[in-house]
C-alpha positions in Angstrom: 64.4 3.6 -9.7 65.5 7.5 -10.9 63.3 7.1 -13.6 60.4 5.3 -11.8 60.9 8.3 -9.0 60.7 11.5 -11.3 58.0 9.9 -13.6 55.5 9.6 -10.5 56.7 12.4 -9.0 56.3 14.8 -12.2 52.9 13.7 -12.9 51.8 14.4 -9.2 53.5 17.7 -9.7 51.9 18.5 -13.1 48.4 17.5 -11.4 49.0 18.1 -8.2 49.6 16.4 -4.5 45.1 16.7 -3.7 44.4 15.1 -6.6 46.9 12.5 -7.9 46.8 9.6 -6.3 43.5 9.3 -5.1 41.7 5.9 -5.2 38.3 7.4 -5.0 38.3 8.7 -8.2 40.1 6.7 -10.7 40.6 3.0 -9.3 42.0 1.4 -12.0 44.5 4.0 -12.4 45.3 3.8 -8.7 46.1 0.2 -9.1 48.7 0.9 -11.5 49.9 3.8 -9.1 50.3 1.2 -6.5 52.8 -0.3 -8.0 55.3 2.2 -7.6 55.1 1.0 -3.9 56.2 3.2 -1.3 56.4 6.7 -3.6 52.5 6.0 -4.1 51.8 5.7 -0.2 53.9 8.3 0.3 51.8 11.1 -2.4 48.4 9.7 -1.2 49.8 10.4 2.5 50.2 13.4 1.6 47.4 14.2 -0.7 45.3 12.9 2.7 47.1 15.5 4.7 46.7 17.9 2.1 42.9 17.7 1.5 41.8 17.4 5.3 43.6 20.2 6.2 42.3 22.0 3.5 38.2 21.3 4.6 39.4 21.5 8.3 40.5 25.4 6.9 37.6 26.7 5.3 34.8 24.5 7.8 34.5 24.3 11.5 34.0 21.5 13.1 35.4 19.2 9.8 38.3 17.9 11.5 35.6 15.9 13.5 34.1 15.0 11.0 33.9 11.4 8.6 35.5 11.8 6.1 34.0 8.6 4.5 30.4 10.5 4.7 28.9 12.0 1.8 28.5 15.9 3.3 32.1 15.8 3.8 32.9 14.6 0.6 30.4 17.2 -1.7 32.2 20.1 0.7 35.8 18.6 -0.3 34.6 18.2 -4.0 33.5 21.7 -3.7 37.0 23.0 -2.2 39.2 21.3 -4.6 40.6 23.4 -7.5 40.1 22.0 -10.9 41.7 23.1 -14.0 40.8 24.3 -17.4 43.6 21.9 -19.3 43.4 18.1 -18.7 46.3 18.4 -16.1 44.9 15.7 -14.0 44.2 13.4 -16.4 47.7 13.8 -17.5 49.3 13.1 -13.7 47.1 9.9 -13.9 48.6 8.8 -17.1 51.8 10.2 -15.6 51.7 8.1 -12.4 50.4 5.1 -13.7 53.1 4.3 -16.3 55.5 5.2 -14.0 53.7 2.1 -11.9 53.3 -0.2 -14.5 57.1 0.7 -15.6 58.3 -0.6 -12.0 57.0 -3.8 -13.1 59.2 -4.2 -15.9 62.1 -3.0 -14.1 61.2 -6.0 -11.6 60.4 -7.9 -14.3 64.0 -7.4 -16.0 65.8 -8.2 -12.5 64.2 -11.5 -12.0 65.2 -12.4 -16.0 68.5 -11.1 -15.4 69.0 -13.0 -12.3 67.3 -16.1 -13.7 70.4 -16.0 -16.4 73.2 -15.7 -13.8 72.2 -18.6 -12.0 71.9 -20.6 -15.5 74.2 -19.6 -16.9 72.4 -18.1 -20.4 72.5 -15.2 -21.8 69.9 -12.8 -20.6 69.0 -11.1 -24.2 68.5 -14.8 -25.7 71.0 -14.6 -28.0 69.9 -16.8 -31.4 71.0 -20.6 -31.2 74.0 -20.5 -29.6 76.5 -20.3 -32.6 79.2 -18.2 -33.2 79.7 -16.2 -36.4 83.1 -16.6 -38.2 85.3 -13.8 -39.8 84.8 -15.2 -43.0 81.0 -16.0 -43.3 79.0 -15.2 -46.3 
């Protein structure tokens, strides 16, 4: 989980916490985001925070606002920084393997405890012979 944990959390600090984890803007690589489960709601909780109180700053009368309507969302495309290197493409590639790697660490539990309970080896070791000391 270490590894899961500084993999998202690096790429939402190389892109940063606004726009990361946002499923407006890249879906599919939200979906792989998600699966990092409760470090993904946690960034896009605080990415939400993060971008409200930013409009709510520089407009009055925003923190009444919808923030589903389209006015609200040109002013908040407008407010957001953007960068001259690809850092936010790089957080997205960032955060989603770190998702899709949480599935294979899930995926590696369930084989490992599949193996206990039967009994087999977990790396599926050959055919089940055992080399000799003196085999050519």
């Amino acid at each position: 989980m270490l590894a899961v944990g500084l993999t998202l959390w690096g790429g939402v600090a190389i892109g940063g916490v606004r726009r990361t984890v946002d499923p407006g803007s890249k879906k599919l690589w939200f979906m792989a985001q998600v699966c990092c489960g409760g470090y993904t709601l946690g960034a896009y909780g605080l990415g939400e925070w993060s971008r409200r109180g930013l409009v709510a700053s520089k407009i009055p009368g925003a923190e009444s606002a919808d923030p589903r309507s389209p006015e609200y969302a040109r002013i908040e495309h407008k407010l957001l920084a953007t960068s001259r290197w690809k850092a936010t493409e790089v957080a997205w590639v960032y955060t989603g393997v770190a998702g899709l790697l949480n599935i294979l660490v899930i995926l590696d539990a369930m084989a490992r405890a599949e193996s206990a309970a039967t009994g087999r080896d977990p790396r599926g070791a050959g055919s089940g012979k055992t080399a000799t000391a003196g085999a050519t």
